[in-house]
MARNURO-41948 format. One line per 3 residues: number of its first residue (from 1); for each residue y, x, z of N, C-alpha, C, O, CB. Coordinates in steps of 0.05 Angstrom, whole numbers, plus 32768, in hexadecimal, padded with zeros to 4 digits. Glycine has a CB too. Layout:
<rs>
NUM	Y,X,Z,Y,X,Z,Y,X,Z,Y,X,Z,Y,X,Z | ...
</rs>
This chain:
<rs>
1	8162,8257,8028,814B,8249,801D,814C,822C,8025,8148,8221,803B,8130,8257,8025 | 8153,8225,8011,814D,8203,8015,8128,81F6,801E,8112,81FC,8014,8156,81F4,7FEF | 812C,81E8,802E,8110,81DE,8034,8110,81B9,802F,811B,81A7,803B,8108,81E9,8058
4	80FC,81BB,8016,80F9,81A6,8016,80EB,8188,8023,80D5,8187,802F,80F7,81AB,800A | 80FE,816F,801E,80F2,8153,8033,80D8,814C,8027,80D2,814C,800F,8108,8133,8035 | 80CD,8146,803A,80AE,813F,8038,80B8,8114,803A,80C9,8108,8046,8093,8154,805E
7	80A7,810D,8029,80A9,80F6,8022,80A5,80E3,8032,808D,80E1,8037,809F,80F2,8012 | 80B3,80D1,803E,80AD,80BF,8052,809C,80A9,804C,809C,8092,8054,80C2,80B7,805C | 8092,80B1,8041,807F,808E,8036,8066,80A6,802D,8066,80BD,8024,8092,8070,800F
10	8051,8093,8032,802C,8099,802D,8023,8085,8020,802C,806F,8024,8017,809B,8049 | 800C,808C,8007,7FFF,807E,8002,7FEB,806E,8015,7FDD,8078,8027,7FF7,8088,7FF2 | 7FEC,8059,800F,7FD4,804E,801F,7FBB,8044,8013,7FB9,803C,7FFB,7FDD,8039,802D
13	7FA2,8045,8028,7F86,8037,800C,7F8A,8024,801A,7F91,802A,8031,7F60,8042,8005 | 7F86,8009,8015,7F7F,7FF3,801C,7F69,7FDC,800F,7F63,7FDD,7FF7,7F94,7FEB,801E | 7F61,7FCC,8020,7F44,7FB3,801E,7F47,7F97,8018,7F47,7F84,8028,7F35,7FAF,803B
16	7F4B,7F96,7FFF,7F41,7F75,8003,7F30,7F6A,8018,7F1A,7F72,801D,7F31,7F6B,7FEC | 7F40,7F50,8029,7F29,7F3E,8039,7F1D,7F2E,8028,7F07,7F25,802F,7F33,7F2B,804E | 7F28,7F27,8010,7F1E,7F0F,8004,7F01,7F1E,7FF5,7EEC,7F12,7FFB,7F37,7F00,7FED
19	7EFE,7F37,7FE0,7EEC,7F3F,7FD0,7EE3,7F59,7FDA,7ECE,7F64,7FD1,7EF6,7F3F,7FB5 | 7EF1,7F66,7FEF,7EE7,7F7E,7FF5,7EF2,7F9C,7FE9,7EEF,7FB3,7FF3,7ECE,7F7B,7FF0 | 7F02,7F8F,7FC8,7F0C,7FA0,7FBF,7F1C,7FBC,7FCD,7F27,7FB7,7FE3,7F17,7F93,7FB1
22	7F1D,7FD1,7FC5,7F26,7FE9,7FD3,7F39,7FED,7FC6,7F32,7FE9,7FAE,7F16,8000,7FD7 | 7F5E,7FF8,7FC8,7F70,7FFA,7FB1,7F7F,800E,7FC3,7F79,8010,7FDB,7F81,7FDB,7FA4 | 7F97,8021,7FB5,7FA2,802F,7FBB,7FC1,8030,7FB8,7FC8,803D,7FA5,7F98,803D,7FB2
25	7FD5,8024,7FC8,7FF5,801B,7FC3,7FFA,802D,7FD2,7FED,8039,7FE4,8004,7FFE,7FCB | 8015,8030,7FC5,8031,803D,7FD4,803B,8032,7FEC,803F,801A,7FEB,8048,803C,7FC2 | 8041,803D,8000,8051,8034,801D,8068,8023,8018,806D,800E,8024,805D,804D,802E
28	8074,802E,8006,808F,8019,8005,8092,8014,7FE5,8098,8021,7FD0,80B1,802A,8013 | 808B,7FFC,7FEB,807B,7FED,7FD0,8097,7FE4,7FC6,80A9,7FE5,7FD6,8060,7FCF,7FD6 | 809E,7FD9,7FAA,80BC,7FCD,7F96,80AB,7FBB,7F8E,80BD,7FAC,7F88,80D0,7FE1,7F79
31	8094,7FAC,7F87,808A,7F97,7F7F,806D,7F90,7F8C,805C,7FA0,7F96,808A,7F98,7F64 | 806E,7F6F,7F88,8054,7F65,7F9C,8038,7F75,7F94,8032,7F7C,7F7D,804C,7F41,7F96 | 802D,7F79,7FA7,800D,7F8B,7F93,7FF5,7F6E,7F97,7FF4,7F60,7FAB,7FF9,7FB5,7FAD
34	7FEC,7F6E,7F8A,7FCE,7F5A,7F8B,7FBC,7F63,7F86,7FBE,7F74,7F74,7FCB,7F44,7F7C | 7FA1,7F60,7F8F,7F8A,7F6C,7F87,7F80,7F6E,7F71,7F85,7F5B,7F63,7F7B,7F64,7F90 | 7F72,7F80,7F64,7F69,7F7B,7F48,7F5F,7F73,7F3F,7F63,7F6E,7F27,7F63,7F82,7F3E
37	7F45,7F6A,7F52,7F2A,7F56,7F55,7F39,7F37,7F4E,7F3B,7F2C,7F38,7F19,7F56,7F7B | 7F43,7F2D,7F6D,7F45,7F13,7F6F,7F5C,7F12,7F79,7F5C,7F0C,7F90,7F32,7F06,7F7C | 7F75,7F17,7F6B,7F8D,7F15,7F6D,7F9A,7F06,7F86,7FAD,7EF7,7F86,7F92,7F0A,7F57
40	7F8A,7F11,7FA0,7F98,7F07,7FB5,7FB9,7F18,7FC2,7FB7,7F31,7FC1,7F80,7F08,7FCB | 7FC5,7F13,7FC7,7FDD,7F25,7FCC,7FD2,7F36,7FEE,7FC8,7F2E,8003,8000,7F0E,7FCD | 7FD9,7F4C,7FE4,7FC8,7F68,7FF9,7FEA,7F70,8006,7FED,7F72,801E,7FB2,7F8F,7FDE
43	8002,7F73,7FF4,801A,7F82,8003,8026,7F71,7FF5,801F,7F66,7FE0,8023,7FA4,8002 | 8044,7F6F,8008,805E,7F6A,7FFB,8071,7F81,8001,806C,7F93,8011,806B,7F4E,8004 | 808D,7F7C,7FEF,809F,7F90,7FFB,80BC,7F81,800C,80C6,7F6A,800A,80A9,7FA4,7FDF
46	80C1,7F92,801A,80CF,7F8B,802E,80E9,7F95,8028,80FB,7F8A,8035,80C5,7F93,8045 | 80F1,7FAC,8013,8109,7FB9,801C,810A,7FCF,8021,811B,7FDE,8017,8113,7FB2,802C | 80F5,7FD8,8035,80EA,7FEE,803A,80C8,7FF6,8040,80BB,7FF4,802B,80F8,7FF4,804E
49	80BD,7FFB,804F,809F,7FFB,804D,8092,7FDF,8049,809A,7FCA,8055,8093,8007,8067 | 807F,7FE0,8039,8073,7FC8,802D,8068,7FB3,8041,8052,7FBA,8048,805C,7FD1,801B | 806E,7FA0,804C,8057,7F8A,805A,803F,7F89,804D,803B,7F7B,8039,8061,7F6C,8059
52	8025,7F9D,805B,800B,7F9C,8059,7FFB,7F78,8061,7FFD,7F6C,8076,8003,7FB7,806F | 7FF1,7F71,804F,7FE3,7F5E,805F,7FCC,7F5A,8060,7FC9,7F42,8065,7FE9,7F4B,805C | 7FB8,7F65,805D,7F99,7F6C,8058,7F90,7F8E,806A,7FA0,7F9C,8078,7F96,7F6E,802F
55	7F7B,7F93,8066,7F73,7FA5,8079,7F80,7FC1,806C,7F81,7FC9,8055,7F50,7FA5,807D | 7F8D,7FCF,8087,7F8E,7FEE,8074,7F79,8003,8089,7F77,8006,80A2,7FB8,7FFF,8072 | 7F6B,800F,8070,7F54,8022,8073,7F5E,8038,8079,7F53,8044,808B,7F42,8026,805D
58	7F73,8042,806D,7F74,8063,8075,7F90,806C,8061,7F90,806A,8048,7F4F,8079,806A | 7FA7,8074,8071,7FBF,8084,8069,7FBE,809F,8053,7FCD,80B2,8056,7FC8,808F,8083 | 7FB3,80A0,8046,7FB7,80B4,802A,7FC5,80C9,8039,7FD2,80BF,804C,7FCB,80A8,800C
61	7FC9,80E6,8038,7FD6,80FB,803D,7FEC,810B,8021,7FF9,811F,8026,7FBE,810D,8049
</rs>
């Protein structure tokens, strides 16, 4: 019996500082994310897990 890999990357929720907005990205992000509100940049990607730059609220399961 094959047992399958559990995914190394989590969603994350994260906070706008600028509007407060609440949004939901992927850990290892392939393009910049910006808020939806007020288009401040919240993550970049690195390659591998995203450079968060705004508040993160809570790791998704």
């Amino acid at each position: 019996m094959k047992k399958i890999q559990e995914p190394s990357s989590k969603f994350i929720k994260i906070r706008c500082s600028g509007c407060k907005n609440e949004q939901i990205v992927f850990g290892k992000l392939s393009s910049k994310v910006t808020c939806l509100v007020c288009n401040t940049v919240l993550a970049e990607p690195t390659g591998g897990k995203g450079r968060i730059k705004t508040q993160i609220l809570e790791v998704l399961e």
